[in-house]
N, CA, C and O of each residue as an XYZ file, in Angstrom:
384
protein
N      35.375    -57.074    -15.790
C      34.182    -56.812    -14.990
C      34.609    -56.048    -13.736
O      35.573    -56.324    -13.022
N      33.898    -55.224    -13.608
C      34.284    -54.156    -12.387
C      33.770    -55.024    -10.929
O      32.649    -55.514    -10.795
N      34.550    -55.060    -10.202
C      34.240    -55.670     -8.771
C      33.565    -54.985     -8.020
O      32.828    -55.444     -7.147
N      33.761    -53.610     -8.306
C      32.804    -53.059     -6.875
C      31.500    -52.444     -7.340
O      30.704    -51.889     -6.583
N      31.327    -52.605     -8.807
C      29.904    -52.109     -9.530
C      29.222    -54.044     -8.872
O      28.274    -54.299     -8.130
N      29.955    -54.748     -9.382
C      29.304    -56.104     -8.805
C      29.024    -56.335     -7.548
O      28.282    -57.271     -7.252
N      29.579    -55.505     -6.586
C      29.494    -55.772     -5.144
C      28.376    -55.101     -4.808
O      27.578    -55.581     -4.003
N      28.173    -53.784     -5.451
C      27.413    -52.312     -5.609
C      25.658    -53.439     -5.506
O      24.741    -53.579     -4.697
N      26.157    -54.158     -7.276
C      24.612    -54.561     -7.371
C      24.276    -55.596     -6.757
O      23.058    -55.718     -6.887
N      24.808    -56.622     -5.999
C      24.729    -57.582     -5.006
C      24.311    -56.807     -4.134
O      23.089    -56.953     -4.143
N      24.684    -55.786     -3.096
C      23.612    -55.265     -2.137
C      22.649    -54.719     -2.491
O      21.741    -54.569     -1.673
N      22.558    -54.409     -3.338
C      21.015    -53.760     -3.702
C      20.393    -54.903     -3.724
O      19.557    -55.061     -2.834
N      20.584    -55.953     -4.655
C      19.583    -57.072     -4.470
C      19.564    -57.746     -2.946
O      18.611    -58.369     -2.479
N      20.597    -57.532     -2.399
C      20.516    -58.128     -0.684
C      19.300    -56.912     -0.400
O      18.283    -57.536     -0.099
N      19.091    -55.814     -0.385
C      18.278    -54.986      0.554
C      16.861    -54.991     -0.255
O      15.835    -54.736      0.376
N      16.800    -55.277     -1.638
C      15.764    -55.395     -2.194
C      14.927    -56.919     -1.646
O      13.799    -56.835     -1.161
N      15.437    -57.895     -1.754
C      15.263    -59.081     -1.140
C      14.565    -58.707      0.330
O      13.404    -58.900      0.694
N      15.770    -58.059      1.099
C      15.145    -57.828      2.497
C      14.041    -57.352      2.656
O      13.286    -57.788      3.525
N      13.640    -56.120      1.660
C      12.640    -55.159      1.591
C      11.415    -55.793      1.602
O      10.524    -55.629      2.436
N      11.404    -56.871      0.189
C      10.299    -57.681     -0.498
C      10.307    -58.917      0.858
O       9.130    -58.992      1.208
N      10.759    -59.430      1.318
C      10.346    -60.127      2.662
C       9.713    -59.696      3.892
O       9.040    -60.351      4.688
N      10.152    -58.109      3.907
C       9.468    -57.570      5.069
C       7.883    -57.840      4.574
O       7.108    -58.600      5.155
N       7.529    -56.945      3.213
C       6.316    -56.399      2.672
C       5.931    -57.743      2.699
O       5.701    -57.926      3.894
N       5.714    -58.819      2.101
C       5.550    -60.543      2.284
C       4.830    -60.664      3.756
O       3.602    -60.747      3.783
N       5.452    -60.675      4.771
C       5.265    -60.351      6.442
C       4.269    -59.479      6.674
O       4.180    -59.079      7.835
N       3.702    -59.183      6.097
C       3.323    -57.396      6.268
C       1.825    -57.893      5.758
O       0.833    -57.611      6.430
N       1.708    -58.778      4.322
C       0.737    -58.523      3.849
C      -0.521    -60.036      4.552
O      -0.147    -60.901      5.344
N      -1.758    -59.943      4.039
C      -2.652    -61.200      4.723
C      -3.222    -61.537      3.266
O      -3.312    -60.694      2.374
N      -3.602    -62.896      3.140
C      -4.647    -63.257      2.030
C      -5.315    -64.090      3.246
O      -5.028    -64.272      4.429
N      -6.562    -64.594      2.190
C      -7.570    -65.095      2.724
C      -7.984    -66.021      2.326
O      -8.610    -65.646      1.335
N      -8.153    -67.726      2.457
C      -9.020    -68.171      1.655
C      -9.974    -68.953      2.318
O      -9.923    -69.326      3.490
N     -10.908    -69.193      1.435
C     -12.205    -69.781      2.690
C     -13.056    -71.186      1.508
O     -12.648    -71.323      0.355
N     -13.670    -71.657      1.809
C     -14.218    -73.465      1.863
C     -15.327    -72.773      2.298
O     -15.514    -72.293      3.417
N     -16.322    -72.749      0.972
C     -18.007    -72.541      0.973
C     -18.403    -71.355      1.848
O     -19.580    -71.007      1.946
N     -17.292    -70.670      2.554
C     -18.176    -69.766      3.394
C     -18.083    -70.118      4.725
O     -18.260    -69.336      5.658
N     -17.828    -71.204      4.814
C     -17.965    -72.025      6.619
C     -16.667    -71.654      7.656
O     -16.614    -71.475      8.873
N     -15.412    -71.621      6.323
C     -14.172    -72.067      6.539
C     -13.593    -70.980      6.338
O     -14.257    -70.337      5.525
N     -12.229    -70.158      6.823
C     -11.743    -69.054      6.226
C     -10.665    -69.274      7.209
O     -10.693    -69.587      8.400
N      -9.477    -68.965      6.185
C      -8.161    -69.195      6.643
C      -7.496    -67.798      6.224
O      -7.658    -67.458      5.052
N      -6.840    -67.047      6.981
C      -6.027    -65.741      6.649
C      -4.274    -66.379      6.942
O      -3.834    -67.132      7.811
N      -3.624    -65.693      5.811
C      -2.153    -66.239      6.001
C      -1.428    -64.872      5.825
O      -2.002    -63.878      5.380
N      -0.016    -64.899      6.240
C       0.347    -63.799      5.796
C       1.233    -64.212      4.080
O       1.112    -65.278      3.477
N       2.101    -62.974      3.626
C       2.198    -63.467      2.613
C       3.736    -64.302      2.564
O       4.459    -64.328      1.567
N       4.006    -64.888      3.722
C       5.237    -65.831      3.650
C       4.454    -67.276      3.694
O       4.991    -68.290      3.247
N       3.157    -67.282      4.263
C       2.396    -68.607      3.555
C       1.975    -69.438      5.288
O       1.547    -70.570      5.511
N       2.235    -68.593      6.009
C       1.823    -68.543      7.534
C       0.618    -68.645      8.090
O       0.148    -67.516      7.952
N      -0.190    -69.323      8.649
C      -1.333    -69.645      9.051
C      -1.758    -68.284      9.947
O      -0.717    -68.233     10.603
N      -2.202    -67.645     10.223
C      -2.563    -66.357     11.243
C      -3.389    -66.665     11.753
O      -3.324    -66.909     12.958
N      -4.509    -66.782     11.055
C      -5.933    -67.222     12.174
C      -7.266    -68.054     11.092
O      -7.537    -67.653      9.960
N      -7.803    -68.998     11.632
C      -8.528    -69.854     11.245
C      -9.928    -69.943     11.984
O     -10.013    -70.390     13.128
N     -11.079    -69.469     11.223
C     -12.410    -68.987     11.826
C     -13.426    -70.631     11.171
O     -12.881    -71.180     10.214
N     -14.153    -70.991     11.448
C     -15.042    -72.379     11.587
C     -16.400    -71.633     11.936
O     -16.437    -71.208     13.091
N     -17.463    -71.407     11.198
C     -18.944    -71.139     11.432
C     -19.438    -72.168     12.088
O     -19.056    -73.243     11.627
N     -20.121    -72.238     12.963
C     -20.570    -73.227     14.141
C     -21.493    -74.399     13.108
O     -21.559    -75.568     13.490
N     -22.249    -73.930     11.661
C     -23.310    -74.743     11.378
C     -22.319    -75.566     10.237
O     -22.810    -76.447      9.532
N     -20.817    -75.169     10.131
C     -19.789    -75.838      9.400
C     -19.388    -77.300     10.324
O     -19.006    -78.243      9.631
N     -19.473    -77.586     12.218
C     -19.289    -78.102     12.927
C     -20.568    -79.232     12.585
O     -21.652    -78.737     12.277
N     -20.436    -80.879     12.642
C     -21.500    -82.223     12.500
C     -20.942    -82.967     13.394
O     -20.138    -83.490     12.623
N     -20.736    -83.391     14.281
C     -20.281    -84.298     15.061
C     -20.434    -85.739     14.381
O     -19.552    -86.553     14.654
N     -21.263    -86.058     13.692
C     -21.322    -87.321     12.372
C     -20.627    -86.940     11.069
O     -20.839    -87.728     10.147
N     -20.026    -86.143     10.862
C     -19.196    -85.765      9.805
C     -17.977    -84.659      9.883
O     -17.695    -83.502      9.571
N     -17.481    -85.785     10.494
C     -15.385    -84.797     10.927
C     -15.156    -84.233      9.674
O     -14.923    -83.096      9.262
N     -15.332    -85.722      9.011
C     -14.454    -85.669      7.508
C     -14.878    -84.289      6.724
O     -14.016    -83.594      6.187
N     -16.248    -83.952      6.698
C     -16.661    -82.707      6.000
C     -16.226    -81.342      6.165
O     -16.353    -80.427      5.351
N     -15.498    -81.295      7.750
C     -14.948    -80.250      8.467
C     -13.668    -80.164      7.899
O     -13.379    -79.228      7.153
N     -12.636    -81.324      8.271
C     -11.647    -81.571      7.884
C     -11.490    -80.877      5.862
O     -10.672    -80.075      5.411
N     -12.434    -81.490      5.260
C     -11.867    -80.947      3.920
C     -12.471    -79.627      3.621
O     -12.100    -79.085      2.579
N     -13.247    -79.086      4.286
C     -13.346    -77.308      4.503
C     -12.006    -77.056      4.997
O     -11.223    -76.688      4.121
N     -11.579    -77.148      6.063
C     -10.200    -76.730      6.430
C      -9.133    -76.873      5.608
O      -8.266    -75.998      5.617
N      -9.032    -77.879      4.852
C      -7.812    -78.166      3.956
C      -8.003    -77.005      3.074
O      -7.266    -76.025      2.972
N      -9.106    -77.258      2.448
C      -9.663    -76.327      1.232
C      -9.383    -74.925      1.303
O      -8.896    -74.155      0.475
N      -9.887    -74.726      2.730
C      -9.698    -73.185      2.895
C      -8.256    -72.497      3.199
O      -8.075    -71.279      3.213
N      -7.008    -73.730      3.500
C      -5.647    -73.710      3.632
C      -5.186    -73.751      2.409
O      -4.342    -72.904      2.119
N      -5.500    -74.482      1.638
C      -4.995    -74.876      0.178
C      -4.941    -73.090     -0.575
O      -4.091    -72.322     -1.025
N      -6.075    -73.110     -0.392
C      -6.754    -71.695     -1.670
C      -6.376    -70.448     -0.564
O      -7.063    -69.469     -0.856
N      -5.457    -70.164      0.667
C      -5.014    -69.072      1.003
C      -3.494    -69.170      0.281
O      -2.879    -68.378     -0.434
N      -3.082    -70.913      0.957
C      -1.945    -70.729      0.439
C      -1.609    -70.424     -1.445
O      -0.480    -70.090     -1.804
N      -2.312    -70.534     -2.065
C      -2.239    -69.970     -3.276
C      -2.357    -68.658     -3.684
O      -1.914    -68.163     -4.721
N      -2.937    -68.167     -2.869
C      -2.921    -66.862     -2.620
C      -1.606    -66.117     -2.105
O      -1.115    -65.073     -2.536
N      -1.397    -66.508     -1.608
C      -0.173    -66.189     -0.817
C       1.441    -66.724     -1.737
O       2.548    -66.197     -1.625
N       1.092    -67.790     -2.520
C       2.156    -68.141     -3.525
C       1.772    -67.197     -4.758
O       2.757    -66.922     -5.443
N       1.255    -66.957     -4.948
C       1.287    -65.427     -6.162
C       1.354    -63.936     -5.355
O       0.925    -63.022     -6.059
N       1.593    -63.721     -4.654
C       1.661    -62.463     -3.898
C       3.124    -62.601     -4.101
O       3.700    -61.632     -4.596
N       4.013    -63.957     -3.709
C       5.314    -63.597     -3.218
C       6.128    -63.898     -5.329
O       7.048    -63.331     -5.918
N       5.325    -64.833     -5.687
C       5.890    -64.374     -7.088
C       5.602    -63.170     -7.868
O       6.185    -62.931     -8.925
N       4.816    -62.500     -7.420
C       4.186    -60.727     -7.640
C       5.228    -60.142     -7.655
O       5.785    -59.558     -8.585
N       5.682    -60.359     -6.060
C       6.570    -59.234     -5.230
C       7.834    -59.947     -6.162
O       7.563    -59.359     -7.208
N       9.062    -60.826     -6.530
C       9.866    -61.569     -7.135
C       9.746    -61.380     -7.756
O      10.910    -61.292     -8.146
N       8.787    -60.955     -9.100
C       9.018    -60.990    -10.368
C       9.852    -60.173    -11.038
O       9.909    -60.393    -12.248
N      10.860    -58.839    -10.401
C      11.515    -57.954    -10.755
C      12.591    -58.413    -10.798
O      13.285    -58.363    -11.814
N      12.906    -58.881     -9.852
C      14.296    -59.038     -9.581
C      15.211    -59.954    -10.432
O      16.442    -59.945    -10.426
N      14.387    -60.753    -11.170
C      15.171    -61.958    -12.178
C      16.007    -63.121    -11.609
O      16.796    -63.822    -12.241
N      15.687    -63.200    -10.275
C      16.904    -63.969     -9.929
C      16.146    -65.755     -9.566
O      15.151    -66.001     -8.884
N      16.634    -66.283     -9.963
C      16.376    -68.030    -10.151
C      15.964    -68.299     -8.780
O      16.840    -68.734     -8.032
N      14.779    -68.119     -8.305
C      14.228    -69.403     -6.857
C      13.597    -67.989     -6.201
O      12.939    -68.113     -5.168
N      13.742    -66.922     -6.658
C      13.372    -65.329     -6.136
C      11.896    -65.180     -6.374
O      11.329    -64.124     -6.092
């Protein structure tokens, strides 16, 4: 086995890696809970900004707020976990 064709393709996958993490950083999903709730992440799975419609707010019902918010965290972050197995799927490499 040639050592420096192996060294060769180890940095490429180091700068390809780097590349596909920038673009990850770079990109936003969105997910939102009925409409009330909307959560934007980037695509490393990062919270960015979290918007609440005022008629989503009950002062007799936290709990209803609370599982809009989860909801709308849950379903960005899924979003955001197929973006980065999107971007990974080339490369072949185990946990990539």
């Amino acid at each position: 086995m040639d050592m420096k064709k192996l060294m060769k393709q180890m940095q490429q996958a180091q700068v390809a890696a780097t590349k596909i993490q920038e673009d990850l950083a770079a990109q936003t999903v969105e997910g939102t809970a009925s409409g009330l709730v909307t959560v934007s992440m980037n695509g490393h799975g990062k919270v960015q900004t979290l918007k609440i419609k005022p008629e989503a707010v009950d002062g007799d019902d936290v709990e209803a707020l609370e599982d809009l918010i989860l909801a709308a965290i849950n379903d960005a972050a899924e979003k955001a976990d197929a973006l980065q197995r999107e971007a990974t799927a080339g490369l072949g490499i185990p946990g990539f």
